[in-house]
C-alpha positions as CSV (number, residue, x, y, z in Angstrom):
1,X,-75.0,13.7,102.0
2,X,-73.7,11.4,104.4
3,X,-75.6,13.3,107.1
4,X,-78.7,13.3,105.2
5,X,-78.9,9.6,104.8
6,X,-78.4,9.1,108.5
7,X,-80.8,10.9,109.9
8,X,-83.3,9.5,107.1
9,X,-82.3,6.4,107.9
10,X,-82.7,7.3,111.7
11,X,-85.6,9.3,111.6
12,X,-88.1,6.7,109.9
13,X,-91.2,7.3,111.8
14,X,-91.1,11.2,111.0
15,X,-91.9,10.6,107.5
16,X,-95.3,8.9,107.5
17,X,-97.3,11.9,107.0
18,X,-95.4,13.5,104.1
19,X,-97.4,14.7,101.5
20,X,-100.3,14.8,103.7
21,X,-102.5,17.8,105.4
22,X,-101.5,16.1,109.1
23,X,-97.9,16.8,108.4
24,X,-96.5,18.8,111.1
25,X,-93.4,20.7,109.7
26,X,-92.5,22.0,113.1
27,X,-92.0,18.5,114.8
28,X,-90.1,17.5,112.1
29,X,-87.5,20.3,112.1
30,X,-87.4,20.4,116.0
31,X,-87.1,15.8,115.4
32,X,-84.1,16.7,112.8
33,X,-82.7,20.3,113.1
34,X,-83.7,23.0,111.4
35,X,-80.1,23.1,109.5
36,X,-80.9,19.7,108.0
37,X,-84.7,19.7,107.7
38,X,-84.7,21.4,104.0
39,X,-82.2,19.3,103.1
40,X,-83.6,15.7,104.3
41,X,-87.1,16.6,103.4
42,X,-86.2,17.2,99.6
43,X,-84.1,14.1,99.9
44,X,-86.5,11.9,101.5
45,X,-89.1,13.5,98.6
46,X,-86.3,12.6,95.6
47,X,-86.6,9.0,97.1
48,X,-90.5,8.6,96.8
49,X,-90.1,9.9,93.2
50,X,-87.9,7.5,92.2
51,X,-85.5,10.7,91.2
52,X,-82.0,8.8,92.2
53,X,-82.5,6.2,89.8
54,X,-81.4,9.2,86.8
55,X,-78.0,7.9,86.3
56,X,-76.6,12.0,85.6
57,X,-77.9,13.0,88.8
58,X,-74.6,13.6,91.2
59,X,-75.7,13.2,95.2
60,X,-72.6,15.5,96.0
61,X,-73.6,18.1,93.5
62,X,-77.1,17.9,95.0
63,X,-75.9,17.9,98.2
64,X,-73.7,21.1,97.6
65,X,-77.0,22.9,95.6
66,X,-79.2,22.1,99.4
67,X,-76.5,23.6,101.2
68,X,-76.9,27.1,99.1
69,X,-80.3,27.0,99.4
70,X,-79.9,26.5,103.1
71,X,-78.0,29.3,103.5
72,X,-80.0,31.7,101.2
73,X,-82.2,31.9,103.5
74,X,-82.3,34.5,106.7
75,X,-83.6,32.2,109.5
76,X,-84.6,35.6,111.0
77,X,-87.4,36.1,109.0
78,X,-90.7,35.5,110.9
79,X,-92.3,33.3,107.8
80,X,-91.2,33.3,104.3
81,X,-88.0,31.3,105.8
82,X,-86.3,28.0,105.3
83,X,-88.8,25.9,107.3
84,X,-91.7,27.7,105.5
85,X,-89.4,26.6,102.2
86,X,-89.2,22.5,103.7
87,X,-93.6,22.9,104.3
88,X,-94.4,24.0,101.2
89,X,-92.1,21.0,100.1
């Protein structure tokens, strides 16, 4: 999660259009890499939600639970992939 907090922290300006039609899911994955884009995305999302103030919720556990999802997914596939996954996010 360390990783994920950096580049949120570093990436700032690529979150202003979350959760709106102008959001370009491609410039954000090429802006943070496509191996942390699902990841930071639902982070970033958790955030806005207020979701990390539940005391139970583990950021290492969560962590570990992106990383499986990440790699559940076969980055060959043409659409129904792991950026398709962080757009309809």
């Amino acid at each position: 999660m360390g990783t994920v907090n950096k580049l949120i922290g570093d990436q700032d300006h690529l979150f202003k259009d979350v959760g709106q039609v102008s959001f370009n899911i491609h410039k954000f994955v090429n802006e943070i890499g496509r191996k942390s884009a699902l990841s930071v995305l639902t982070v970033h999302i958790m955030r806005r939600l207020f979701i990390f103030s539940v005391p139970q919720l583990d950021e290492g556990l969560l962590g570990a639970f992106l990383a499986q999802i990440y790699k559940g997914y076969q980055r060959e596939v043409e659409y129904h992939n792991d950026i398709h996954a962080a757009d309809v996010l």
